[in-house]
C-alpha positions in Angstrom: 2.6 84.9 -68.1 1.5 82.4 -70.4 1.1 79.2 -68.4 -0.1 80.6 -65.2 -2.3 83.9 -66.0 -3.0 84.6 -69.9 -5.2 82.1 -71.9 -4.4 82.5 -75.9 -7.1 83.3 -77.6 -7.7 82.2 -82.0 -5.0 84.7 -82.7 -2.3 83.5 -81.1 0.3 85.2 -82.2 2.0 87.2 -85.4 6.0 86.9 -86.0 7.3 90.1 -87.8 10.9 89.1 -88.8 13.1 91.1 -91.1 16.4 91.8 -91.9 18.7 95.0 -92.7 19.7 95.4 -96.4 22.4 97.2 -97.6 22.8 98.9 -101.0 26.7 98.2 -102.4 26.1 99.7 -105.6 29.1 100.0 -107.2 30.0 102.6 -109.7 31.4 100.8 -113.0 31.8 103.6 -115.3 29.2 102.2 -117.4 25.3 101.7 -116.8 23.7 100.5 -114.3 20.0 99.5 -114.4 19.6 98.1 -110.9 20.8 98.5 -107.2 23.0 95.6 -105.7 22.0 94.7 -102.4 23.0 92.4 -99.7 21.4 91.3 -96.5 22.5 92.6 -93.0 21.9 91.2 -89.5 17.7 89.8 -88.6 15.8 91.3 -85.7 12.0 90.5 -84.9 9.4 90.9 -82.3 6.1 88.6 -81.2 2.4 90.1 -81.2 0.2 88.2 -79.2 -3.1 88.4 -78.0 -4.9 86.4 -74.6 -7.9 86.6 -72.0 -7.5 87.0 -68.4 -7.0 85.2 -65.8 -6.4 81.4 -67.8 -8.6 79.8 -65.0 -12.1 81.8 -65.9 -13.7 84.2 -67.8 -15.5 86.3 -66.3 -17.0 89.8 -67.3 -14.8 92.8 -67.1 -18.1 94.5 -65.8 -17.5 94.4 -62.0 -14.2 96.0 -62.0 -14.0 99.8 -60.3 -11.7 102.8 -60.9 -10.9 104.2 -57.5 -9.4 108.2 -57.9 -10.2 111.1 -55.3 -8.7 113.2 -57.7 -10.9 112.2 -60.7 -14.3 111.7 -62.3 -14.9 107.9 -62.3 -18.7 107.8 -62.7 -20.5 105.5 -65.0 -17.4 103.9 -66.4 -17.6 101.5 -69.4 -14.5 101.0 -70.5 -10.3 100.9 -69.5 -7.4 100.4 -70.2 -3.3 100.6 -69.0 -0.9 100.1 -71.2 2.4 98.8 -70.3 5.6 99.7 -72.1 9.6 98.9 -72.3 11.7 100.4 -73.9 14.9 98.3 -75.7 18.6 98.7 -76.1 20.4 97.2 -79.3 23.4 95.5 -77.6 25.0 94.0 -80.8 28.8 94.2 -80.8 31.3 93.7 -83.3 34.7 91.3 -82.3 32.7 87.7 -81.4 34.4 84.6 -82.6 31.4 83.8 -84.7 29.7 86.6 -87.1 26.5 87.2 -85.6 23.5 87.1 -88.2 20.3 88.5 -85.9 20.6 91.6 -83.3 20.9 91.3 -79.7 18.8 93.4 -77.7 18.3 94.3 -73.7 15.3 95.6 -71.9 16.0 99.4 -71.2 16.4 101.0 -67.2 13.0 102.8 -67.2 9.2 101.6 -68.3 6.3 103.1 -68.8 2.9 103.2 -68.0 -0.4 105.3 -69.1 -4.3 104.5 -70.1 -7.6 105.8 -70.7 -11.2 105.6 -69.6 -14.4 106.9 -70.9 -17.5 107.0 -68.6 -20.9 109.1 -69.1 -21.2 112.4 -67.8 -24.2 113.3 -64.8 -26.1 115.9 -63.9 -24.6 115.7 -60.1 -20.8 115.5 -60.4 -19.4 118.0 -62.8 -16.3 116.5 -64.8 -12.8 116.3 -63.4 -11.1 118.7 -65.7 -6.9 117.7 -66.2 -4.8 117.8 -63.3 -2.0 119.9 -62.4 0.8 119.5 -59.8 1.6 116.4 -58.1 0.5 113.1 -59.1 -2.4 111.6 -56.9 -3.1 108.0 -56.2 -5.2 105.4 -58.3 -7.1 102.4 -58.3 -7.6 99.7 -61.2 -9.6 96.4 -59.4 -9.9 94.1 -61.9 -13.2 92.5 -60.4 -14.8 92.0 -57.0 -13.9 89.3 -55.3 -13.9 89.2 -51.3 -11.8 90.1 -49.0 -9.2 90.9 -51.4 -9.7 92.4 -54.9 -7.5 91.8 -57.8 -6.0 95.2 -58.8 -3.3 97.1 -59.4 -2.3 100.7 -58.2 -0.4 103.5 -58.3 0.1 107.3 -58.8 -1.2 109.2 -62.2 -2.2 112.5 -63.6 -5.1 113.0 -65.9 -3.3 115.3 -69.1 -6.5 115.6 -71.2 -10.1 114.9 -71.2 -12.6 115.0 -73.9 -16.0 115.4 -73.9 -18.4 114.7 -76.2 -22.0 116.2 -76.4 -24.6 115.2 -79.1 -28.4 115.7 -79.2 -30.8 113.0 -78.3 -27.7 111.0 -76.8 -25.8 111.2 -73.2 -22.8 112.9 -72.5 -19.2 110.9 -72.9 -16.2 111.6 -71.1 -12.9 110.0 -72.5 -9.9 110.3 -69.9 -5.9 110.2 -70.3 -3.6 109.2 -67.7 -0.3 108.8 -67.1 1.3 106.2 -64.3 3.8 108.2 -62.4 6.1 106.0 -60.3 5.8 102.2 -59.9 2.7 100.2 -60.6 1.3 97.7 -58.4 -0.4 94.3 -58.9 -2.4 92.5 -55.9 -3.0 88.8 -56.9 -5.6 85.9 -56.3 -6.1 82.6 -57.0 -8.2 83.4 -59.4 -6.2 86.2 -60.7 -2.6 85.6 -60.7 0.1 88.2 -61.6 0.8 89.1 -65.2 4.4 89.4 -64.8 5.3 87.9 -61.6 2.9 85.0 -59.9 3.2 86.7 -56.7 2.3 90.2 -57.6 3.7 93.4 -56.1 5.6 96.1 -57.8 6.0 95.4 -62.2 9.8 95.5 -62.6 12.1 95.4 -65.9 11.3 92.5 -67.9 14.3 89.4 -67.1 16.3 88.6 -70.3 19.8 87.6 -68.9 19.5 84.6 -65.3 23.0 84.0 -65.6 24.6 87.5 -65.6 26.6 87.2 -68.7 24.9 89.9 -71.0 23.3 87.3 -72.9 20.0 86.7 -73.4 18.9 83.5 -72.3 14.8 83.6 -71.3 13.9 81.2 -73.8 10.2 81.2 -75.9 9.1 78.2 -77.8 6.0 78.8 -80.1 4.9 76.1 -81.9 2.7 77.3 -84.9 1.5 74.1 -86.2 2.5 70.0 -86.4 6.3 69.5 -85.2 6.5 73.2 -86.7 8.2 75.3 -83.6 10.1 79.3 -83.6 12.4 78.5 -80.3 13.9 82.0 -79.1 15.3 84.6 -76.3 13.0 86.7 -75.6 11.1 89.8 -73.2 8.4 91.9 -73.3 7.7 95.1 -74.4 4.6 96.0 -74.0 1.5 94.7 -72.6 -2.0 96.3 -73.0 -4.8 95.3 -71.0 -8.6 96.1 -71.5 -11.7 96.4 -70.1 -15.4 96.8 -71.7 -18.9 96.9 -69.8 -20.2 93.5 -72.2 -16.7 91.5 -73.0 -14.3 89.5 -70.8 -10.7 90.9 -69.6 -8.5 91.3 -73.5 -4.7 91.4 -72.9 -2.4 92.3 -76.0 1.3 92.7 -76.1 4.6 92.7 -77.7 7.4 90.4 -77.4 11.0 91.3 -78.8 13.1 88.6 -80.1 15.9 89.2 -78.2 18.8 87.3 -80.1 18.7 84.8 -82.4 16.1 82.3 -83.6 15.7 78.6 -84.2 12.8 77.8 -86.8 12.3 74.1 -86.4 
C-alpha cells in the first residue's frame, strides 16, 4: 500500500500508544490520600493519511457511481469506508512476560459509504431499498479501455434530503457493501491492498503460520529516529470531492510489540 499505490501526504502519520493501569490500592488500616497504581501490558494503533494513486494526481472529478437500483445524478462527493475488526490474542504461560498485546485481524470485514448528489426535476430520488442487495459501481476515474474501480453488492438504509430556499436540492446517501468488494487495477492505479486487484481479503499479519505476528512497519519520524513494528490494517477510508484529488485515511493496529529506535 504504501510504496506502490498511497503517496503520504504533510500528515503522515499519528502513533496513539498507551498502556493498561491497574489500581492495587491496598487497605492499611490507616489513611490513605492517594491510589497506587502500576502499569499493565502497551497496545497502540497508527493513523495515517495519503493521496491516490502515488504515480499522479489527478482530480477525483471524473469518477462515476454506476447503481440501477439508485439515484446517482449530479454527484459531488463519495466515499467507502473499509473496516476490520481485531482479536486480542495475548496469552498467559510464554517463557518471557510479555509487556505489549498481541492482536489478530478478525474472520469478517466490513464495508459501507455515502454519497450526496443534487436533486432534478426529471428523476425523482431513490428512496432506501428493501430486499436483496443489488449491484454497484465505484470507478475511480476514466481511463480507456479499463476503468479503475471497484464493485460490489449494497443496499441504500437511509437517505436525506435537504431543501432550502434560493438553493438546490441535496441528496446525501448511505450504503452498506454486502458481500465481497472488488478492486480493478491500472498502471496508473494500482490496488490498495493487493497490487493485482481482485477481491479485498483479511488483512496478512502471520506469513509463517505460527500465530505470531510478523508483517513488519518501519516509520521513521525524523533523523535516525524510527517506530519498527507488526502490524495490519484496520480500516481504510477513501474519498472523493468534485474540486480535490483522491484522500485516503486509515488505521493501522500495532499488532505486537514495538521497537522505538
Amino acid at each position: 500500500m504504501f510504496t506502490n499505490a498511497l503517496r503520504l501526504t504533510t500528515d503522515v502519520a499519528t502513533i496513539n500508544v498507551e498502556s493498561n493501569e491497574i489500581d492495587v490500592t491496598q487497605a492499611t488500616g490507616s489513611a490513605i490520600n492517594f491510589s497506587t497504581m502500576i502499569g499493565g501490558l502497551r497496545t497502540g494503533t497508527v493513523d495515517f493519511a495519503g493521496i491516490y494513486p502515488r504515480s499522479t494526481t489527478p482530480l477525483a472529478v471524473s469518477s462515476i457511481i454506476t447503481y440501477a437500483s439508485g439515484y446517482v445524478q449530479y454527484i459531488n462527493s463519495w466515499s467507502i469506508d473499509i473496516t476490520w475488526s481485531e482479536i486480542d490474542i495475548t496469552s498467559i504461560g510464554a517463557a518471557t512476560a510479555p509487556t505489549w498485546r498481541r492482536w489478530m485481524p478478525g474472520g469478517i470485514g466490513k464495508w459501507s459509504g455515502t454519497y450526496t448528489c443534487k436533486a432534478d426535476n426529471v428523476s425523482p430520488p431513490t428512496v432506501p431499498s428493501t430486499g436483496a442487495a443489488a449491484a454497484a459501481i465505484f470507478q475511480f476515474a476514466e481511463a480507456g479501455a479499463t476503468d479503475p474501480q471497484l464493485a460490489g453488492d449494497i443496499t441504500m438504509p437511509r437517505l436525506t434530503q435537504r431543501v432550502r430556499l434560493g438553493d438546490f436540492s441535496e441528496l446525501s446517501y448511505s450504503f452498506n457493501g454486502s458481500g465481497n468488494l472488488t478492486q480493478t487495477t491500472t498502471a496508473t492505479y494500482p490496488g490498495l491492498l493487493a497490487s493485482a486487484g481482485g477481491a479485498i481479503t483479511k488483512p496478512s499479519w502471520d506469513t509463517t503460520g505460527d500465530g505470531v505476528p510478523d508483517v513488519s512497519c518501519v516509520l521513521t519520524v525524523g533523523p535516525s529516529r524510527t517506530w519498527t513494528f507488526p502490524a495490519f490494517w484496520t480500516r481504510l477510508n477513501l474519498s472523493w470531492k468534485v474540486d480535490d484529488v483522491v484522500r485516503v485515511t486509515g488505521t493501522l493496529r500495532i499488532a505486537d510489540a514495538a521497537t522505538v529506535a
